[in-house]
N, C-alpha and C positions, 0 to 999 in steps of 0.2 A: 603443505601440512605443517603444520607446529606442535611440537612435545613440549609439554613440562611432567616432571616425574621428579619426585619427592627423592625416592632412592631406589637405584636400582642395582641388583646382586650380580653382578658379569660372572664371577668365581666366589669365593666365601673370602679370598685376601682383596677384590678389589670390586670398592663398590663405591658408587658414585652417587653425590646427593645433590638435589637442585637441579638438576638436568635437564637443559633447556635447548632446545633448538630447535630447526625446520630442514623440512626437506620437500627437494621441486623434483618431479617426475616427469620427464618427455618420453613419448614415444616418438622412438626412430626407425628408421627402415632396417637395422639389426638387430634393436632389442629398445631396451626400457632403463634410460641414461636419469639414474637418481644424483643429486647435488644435494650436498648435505653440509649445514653448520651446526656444531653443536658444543656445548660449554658446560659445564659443573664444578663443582670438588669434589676430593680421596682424599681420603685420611692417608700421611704419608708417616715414616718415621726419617729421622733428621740421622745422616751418616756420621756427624759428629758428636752431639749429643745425646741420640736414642730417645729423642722428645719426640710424641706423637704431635702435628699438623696438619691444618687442613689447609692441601694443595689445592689452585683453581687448575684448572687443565681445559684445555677445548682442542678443537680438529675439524678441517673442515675436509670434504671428501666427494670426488665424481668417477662413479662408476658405472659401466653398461653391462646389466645384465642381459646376456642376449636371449633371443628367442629359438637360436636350434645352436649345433655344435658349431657348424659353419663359420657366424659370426662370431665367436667367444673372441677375446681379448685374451691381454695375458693373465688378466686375475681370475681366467675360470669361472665364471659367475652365468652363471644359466639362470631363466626366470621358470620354478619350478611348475611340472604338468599341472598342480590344482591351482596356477597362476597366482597364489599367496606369496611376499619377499619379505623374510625377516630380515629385518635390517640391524639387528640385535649381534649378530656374532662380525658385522664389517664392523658397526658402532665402536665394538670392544677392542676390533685389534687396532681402529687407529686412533682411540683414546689411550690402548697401551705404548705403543709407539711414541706418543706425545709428554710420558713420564717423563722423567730425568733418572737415571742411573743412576748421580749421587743426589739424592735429594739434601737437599737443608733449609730449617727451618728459616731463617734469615742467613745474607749473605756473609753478615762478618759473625756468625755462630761461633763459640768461643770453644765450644765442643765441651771432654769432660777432663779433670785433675788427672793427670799419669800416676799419683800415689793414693789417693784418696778416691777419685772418682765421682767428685763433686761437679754436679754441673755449674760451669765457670759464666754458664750465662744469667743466673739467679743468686749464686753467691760468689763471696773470695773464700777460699779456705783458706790463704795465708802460704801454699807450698809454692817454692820458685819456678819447679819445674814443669813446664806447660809444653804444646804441641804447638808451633806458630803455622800457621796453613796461610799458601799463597796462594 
């Protein structure tokens, strides 16, 4: 199966746009083993700057939802009684999982002025004293 979605709302802070990917379904003799690739962007803000950006982010994921308790794995995933599987709330935790902590707009972001508060990626404001990050 292949997705593309325009944009989709995980939570109200994180939502992903262009969202593309597929996903193969086997059945197995414990349950119903989904492989999934999937790719987009989020608007992220920069730790240095405080610039918003659009992050690309992808995940790729195989998991067996089984069909009684018996077989479960350790992710707990049951394939539910009206045999429907949102794939929507795995989607999200390992698109979240694949952010960065400190996000930043570009690697050498110059972040913002320690007396002014200019951001030093778009202008000079002329003051000496800056933040060097390693």
């Amino acid at each position: 199966m292949h997705f593309e979605v325009p944009e989709i709302a995980f939570t109200p802070d994180f939502i992903v746009h262009d969202l593309q990917g597929q996903v193969h379904i086997d059945k197995t003799p414990q349950g119903l083993l989904f492989q999934g690739e999937f790719n987009g962007s989020t608007q992220q803000e920069c730790v240095r700057c405080l610039s918003e950006y659009e992050q690309p982010i992808s995940t790729e994921f195989s998991e067996l939802y089984a069909f009684n308790e018996k077989n479960i794995s350790d992710s707990g995933l049951l394939v539910p009684e009206h045999g429907f599987v949102d794939l929507e709330p795995l989607l999200q935790e390992y698109l979240i999982l694949e952010l960065s902590i400190k996000p930043l707009c570009k690697p050498d972001c110059k972040g913002l002025c320690i007396e002014c508060g200019a951001n030093l990626n778009s202008t000079a404001c002329g003051h000496d004293s800056f933040i060097h990050y390693d």
